[in-house]
C-alpha positions as CSV (number, residue, x, y, z in Angstrom):
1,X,0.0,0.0,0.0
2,X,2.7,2.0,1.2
3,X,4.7,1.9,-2.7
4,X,1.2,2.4,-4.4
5,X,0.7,5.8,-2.1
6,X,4.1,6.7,-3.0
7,X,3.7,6.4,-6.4
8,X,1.1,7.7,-7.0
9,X,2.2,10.7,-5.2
10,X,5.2,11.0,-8.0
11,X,2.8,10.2,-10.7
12,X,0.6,13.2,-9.5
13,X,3.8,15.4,-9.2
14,X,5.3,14.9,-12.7
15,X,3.2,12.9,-15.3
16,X,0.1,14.9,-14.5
17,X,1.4,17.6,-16.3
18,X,2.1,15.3,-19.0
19,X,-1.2,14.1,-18.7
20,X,-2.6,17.8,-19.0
21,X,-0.8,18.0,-22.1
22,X,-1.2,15.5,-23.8
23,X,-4.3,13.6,-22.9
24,X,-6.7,16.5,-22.9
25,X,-9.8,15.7,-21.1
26,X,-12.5,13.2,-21.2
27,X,-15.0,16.1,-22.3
28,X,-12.7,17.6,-24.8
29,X,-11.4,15.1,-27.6
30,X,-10.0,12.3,-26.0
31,X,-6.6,10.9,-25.2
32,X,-3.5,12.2,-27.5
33,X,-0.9,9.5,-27.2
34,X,1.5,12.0,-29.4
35,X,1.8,15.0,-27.3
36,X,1.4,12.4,-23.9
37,X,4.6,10.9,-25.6
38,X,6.2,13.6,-26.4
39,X,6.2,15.1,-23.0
40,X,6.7,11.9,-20.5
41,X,9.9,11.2,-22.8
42,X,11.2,14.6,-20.8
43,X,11.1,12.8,-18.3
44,X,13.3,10.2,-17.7
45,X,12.1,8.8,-14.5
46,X,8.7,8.6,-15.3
47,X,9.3,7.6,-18.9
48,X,11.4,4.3,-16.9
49,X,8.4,3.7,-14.7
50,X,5.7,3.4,-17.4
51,X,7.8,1.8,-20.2
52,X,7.6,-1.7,-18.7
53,X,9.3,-3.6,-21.6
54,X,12.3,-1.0,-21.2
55,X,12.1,-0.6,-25.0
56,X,12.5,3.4,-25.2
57,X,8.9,3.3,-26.5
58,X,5.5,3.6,-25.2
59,X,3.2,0.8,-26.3
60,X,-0.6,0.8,-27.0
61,X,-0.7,-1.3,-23.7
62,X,1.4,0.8,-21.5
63,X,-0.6,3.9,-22.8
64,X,-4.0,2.1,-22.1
65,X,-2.2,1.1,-18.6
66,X,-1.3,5.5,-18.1
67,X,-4.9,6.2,-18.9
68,X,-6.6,3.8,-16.2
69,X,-4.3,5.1,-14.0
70,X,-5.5,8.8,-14.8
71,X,-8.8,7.9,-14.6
72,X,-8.7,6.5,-11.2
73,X,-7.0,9.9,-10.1
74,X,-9.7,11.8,-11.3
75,X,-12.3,9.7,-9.9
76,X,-11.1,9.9,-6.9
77,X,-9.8,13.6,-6.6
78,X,-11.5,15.6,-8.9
79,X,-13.9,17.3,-7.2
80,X,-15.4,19.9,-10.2
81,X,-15.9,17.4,-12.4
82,X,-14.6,18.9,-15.0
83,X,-12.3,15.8,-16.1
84,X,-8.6,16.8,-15.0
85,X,-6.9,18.1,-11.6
86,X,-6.9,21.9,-11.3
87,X,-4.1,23.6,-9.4
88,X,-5.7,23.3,-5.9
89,X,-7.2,19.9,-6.4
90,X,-3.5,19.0,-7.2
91,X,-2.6,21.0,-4.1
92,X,-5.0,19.0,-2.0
93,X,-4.1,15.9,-3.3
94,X,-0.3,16.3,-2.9
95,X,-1.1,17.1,1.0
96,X,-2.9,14.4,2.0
97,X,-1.0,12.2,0.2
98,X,2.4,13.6,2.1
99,X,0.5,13.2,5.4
100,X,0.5,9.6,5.1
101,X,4.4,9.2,4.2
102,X,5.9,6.9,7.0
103,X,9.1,9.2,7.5
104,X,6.6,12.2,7.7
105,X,4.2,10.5,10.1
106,X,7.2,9.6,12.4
107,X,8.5,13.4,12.3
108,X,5.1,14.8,13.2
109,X,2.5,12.4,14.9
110,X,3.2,13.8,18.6
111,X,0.4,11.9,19.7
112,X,1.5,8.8,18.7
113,X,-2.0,7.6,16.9
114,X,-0.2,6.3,13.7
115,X,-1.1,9.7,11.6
116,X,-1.2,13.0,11.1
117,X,-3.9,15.1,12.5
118,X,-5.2,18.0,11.3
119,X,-3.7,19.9,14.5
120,X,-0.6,17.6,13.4
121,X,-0.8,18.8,9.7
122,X,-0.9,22.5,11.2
123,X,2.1,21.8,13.1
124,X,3.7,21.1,10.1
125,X,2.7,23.6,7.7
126,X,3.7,26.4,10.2
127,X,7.2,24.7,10.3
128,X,7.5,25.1,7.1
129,X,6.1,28.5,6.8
130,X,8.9,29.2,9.5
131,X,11.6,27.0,6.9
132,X,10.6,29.0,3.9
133,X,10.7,32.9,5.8
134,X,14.3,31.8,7.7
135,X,16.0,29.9,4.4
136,X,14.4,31.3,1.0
137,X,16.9,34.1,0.9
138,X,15.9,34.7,-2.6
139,X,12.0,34.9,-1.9
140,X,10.1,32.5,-4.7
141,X,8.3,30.7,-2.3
142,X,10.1,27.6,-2.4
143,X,13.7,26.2,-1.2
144,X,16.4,25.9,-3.8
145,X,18.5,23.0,-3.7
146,X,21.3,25.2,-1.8
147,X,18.7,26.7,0.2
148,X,18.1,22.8,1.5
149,X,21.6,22.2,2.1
150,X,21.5,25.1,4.4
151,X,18.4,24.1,6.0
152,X,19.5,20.4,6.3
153,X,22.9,21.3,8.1
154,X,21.0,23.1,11.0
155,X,18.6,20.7,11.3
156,X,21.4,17.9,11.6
157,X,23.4,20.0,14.3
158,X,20.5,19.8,16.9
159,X,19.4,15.8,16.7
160,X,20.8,14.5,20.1
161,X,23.4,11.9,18.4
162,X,25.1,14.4,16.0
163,X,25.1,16.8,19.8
164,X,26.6,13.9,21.7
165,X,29.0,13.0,18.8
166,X,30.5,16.7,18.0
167,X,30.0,18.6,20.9
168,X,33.5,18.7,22.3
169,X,33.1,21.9,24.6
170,X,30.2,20.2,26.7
171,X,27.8,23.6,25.9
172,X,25.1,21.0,24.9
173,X,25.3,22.7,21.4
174,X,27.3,21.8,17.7
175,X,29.4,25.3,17.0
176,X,30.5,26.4,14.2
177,X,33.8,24.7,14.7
178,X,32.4,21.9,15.7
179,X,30.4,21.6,12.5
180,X,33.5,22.5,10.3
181,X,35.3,19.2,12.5
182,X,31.7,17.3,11.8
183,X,32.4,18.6,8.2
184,X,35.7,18.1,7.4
185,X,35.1,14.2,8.4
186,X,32.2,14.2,6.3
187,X,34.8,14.9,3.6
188,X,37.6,12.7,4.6
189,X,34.7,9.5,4.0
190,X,33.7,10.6,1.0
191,X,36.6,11.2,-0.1
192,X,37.7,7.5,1.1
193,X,34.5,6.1,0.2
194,X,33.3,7.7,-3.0
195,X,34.5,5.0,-6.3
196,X,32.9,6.4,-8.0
197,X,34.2,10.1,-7.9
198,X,30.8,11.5,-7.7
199,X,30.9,13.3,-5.1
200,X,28.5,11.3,-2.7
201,X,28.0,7.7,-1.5
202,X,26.0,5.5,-3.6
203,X,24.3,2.4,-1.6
204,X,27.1,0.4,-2.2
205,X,29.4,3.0,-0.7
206,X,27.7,3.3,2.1
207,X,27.7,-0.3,2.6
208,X,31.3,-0.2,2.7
209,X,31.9,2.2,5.0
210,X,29.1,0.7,7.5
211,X,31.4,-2.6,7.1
212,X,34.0,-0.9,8.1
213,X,33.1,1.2,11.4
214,X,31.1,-2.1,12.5
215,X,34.8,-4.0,12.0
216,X,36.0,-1.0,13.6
217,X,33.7,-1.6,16.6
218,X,33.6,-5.1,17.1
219,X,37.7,-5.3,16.8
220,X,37.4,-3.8,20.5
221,X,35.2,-6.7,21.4
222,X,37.1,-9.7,21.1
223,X,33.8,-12.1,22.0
224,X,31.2,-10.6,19.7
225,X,34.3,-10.7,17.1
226,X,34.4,-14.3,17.8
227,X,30.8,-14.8,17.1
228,X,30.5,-12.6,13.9
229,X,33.7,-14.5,12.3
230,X,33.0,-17.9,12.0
231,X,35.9,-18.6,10.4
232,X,38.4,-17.5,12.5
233,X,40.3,-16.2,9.8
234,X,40.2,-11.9,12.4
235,X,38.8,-10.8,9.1
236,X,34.8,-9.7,8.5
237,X,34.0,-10.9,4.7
238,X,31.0,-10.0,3.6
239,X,29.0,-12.7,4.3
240,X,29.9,-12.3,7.6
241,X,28.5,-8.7,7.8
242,X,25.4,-10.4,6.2
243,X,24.5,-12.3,8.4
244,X,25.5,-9.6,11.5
245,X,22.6,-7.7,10.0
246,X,20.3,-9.9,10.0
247,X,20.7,-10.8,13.5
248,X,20.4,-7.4,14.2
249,X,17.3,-7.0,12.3
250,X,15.9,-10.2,14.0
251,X,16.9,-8.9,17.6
252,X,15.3,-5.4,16.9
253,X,11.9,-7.3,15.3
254,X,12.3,-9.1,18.6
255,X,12.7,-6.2,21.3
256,X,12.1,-3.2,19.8
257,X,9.1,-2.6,21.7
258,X,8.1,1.3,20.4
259,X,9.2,0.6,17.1
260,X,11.6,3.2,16.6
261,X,13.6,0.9,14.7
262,X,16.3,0.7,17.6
263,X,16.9,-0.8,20.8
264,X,17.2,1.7,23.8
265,X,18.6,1.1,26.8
266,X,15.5,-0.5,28.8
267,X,15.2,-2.6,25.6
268,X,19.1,-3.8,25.8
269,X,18.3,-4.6,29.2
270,X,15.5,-7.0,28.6
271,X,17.3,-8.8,25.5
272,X,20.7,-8.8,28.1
273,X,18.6,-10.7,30.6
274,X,16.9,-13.2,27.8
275,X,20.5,-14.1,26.6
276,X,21.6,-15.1,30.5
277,X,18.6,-16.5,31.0
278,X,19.3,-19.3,28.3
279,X,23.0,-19.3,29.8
280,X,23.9,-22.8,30.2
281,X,26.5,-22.2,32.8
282,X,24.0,-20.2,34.7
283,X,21.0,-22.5,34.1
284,X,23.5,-24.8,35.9
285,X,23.7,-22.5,38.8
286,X,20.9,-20.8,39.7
287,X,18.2,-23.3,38.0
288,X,17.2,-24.4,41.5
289,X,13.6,-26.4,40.3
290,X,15.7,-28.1,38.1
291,X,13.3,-27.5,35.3
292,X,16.2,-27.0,32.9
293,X,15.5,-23.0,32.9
294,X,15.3,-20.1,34.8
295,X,11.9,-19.0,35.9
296,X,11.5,-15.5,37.2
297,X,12.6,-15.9,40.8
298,X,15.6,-17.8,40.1
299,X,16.4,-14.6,37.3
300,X,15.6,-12.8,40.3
301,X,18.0,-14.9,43.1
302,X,20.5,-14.8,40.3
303,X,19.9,-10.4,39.9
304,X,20.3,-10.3,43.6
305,X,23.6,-12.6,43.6
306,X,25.5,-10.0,41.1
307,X,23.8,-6.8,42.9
308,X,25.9,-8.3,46.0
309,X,28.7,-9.0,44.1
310,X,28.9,-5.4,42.6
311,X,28.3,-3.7,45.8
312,X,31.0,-5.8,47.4
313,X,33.9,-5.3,44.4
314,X,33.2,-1.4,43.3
315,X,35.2,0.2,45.0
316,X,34.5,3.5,42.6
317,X,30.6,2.7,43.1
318,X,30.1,3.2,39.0
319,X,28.0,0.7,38.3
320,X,29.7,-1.8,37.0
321,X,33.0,-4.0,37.6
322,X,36.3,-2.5,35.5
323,X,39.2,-5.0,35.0
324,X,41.3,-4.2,37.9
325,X,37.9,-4.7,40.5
326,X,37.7,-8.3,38.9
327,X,41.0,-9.2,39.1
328,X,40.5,-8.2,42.7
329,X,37.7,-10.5,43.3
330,X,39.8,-12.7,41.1
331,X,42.3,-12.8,43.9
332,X,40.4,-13.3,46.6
333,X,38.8,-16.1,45.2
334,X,42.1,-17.6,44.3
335,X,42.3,-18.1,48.0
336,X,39.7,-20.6,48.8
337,X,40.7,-22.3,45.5
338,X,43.6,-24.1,45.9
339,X,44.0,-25.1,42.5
340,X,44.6,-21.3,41.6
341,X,46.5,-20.6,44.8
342,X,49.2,-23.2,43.8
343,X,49.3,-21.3,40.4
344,X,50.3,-17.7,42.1
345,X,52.0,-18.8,44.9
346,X,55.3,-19.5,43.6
347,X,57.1,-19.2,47.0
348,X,54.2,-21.4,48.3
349,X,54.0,-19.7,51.7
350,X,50.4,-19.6,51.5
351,X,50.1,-16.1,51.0
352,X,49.8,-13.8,47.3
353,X,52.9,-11.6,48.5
354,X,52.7,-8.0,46.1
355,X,55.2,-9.5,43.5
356,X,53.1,-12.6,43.4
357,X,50.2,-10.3,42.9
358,X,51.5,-8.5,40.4
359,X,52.8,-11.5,38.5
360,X,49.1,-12.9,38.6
361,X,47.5,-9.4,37.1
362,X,49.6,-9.7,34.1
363,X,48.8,-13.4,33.5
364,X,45.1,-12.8,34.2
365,X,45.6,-9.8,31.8
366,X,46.8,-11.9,28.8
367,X,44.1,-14.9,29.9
368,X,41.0,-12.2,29.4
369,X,42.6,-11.5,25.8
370,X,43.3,-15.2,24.8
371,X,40.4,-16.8,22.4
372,X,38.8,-19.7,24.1
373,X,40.3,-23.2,23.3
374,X,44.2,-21.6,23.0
375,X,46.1,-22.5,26.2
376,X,47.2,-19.4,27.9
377,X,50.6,-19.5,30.6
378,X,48.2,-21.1,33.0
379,X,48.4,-24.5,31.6
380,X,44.7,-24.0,30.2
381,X,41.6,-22.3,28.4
382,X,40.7,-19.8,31.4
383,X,37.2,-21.8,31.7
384,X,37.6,-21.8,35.5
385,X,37.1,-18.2,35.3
């Protein structure tokens, strides 16, 4: 429904005049095939969409197929009946068309009914009677293609992401330097991106360079790295990044519970917790019923378990553990485990002395960056840990 709307609403914008041209009217004489001809040929796009066979040529068929399409149009939206689409009839037509866009339904439905209002439609027109007076510096009553550009930049430098991204001095605001950095790396992808030497990125281009900050991002996660190459070979092909996608997609169809096409932080949360809860290692331990899962008081015994662990090992009460806090709880644990104890204590006086301490944080360093199944200086995998 959604690619019918939307083409219609280009067929409206650019083959009506066409049609005005060179169909005439069903009062007047009748279709003109010639002059329709003539003038959809101007127009490439429109020419590609009607010309089924891609033969350059319109057929009798695809002509017949042009006038049904008219003729539903005017059925539907002329309201004079006078057999073609006046200037505000086309007005009308183009605006409640546009109010039932997806992109422009997500931008101005505030009240989150799945359309746009007429109070909602208002909204919108006064923005852009606000765009048009601020940006239309030479006054024709529409935006210029420069005048866009302009318009687009300052709508870019207030979405929270770009904010969080390029706002370097903290002000809660994107500068004017900060834009020119924003800018300049603009530049420096296209300019490492762009094959083509266009100017822009094509899909393909984009593709590549979302390949490549994803690589970038996972490289500092050496488990999801492991999952996302199966093939071990520390390179992402692009199957791999395939099928990354499409986990992602699946996991967003999954959790993405206001459908904003991400998942926030609540909504990480609750995906976090259904991964543990399907944990084997913690099914092992906290699955007291022994039903082979974790029901919602044992997710619950198991919450309380870490909450205790947390508030016992953060010593800078963050949140969360960092590497030193768990090699700290590392080491105490070592103590009631003699099996690790005998590993540290090289003096074997029962004790970790400060050089034995020492000693361990660099072997439990290199054990947290080994890949499971390669035997680290501990004589094993790093399992036990």
């Amino acid at each position: 429904m959604k690619k019918v709307m939307s083409f219609i609403l280009v067929l409206l914008i650019f083959i009506m005049p066409a049609i005005a041209q060179g169909m005439g009217n069903d009062k007047g004489k009748g279709f003109n095939k010639e002059k329709f001809v003539k003038n959809i040929k101007k127009r490439p796009m429109m020419m590609k969409r009607i010309d089924k066979n891609g033969d350059g040529e319109i057929s009798d068929s695809e002509f017949e197929a042009a006038k049904i399409q008219r003729k539903e149009m005017l059925t539907k939206y002329d309201s004079d009946g006078d057999g073609k689409l006046n200037k505000e009839e086309m007005k009308k037509v183009k605006g409640e068309l546009i109010r039932n866009r997806p992109k422009f339904i997500k931008r101005f439905d505030k009240n989150g009914d799945g359309k746009v209002d007429d109070d909602e439609m208002a909204a919108a027109d006064n923005l852009k009677a606000e765009n048009l007076a601020k940006y239309d510096k030479d006054k024709d009553g529409k935006l210029s293609k420069e005048e866009r550009e302009v318009l687009g930049k300052e709508r870019i430098r207030t979405k929270p992401g770009f904010i969080k991204r390029f706002d370097k001095n903290g002000d809660g605001k994107v500068d004017d330097s900060e834009m020119m950095a924003a800018e300049k790396l603009k530049s420096e992808k296209v300019a490492k991106y762009d094959s083509d030497g266009d100017g822009k990125l094509n899909k393909s281009e984009r593709k590549e360079f979302r390949k490549d900050k994803f690589v970038e991002r996972i490289n500092k996660r050496p488990a999801i790295m492991k999952m996302v190459d199966t093939d071990g070979n520390g390179q992402i092909s692009d199957g791999e990044f395939e099928t990354a996608k499409s986990k992602r997609k699946e996991m967003i169809t999954k959790y993405d519970s206001d459908g904003d096409g991400k998942l926030s932080k609540d909504e990480r949360k609750i995906m976090r917790f259904e991964v543990i809860k399907n944990n084997p290692k913690l099914i092992k331990k906290f699955d007291k019923n022994g039903d082979g899962k974790l029901d919602d008081s044992e997710v619950e015994a198991m919450k309380t378990k870490r909450d205790e662990i947390k508030k016992k090992w953060d010593s800078d009460n963050d949140g969360k553990l960092s590497n030193d806090e768990k090699f700290n709880m590392f080491i105490e644990n070592a103590k009631n485990r003699p099996g690790f104890l005998k590993r540290i204590d090289s003096n074997n006086n029962g004790i970790i002395d400060p050089e034995e301490k020492e000693e361990a944080r660099k072997k439990f360093k290199e054990m947290r960056g080994k890949r499971k199944g390669k035997k680290n200086k501990w004589g094993n995998s790093g399992k036990g840990l």
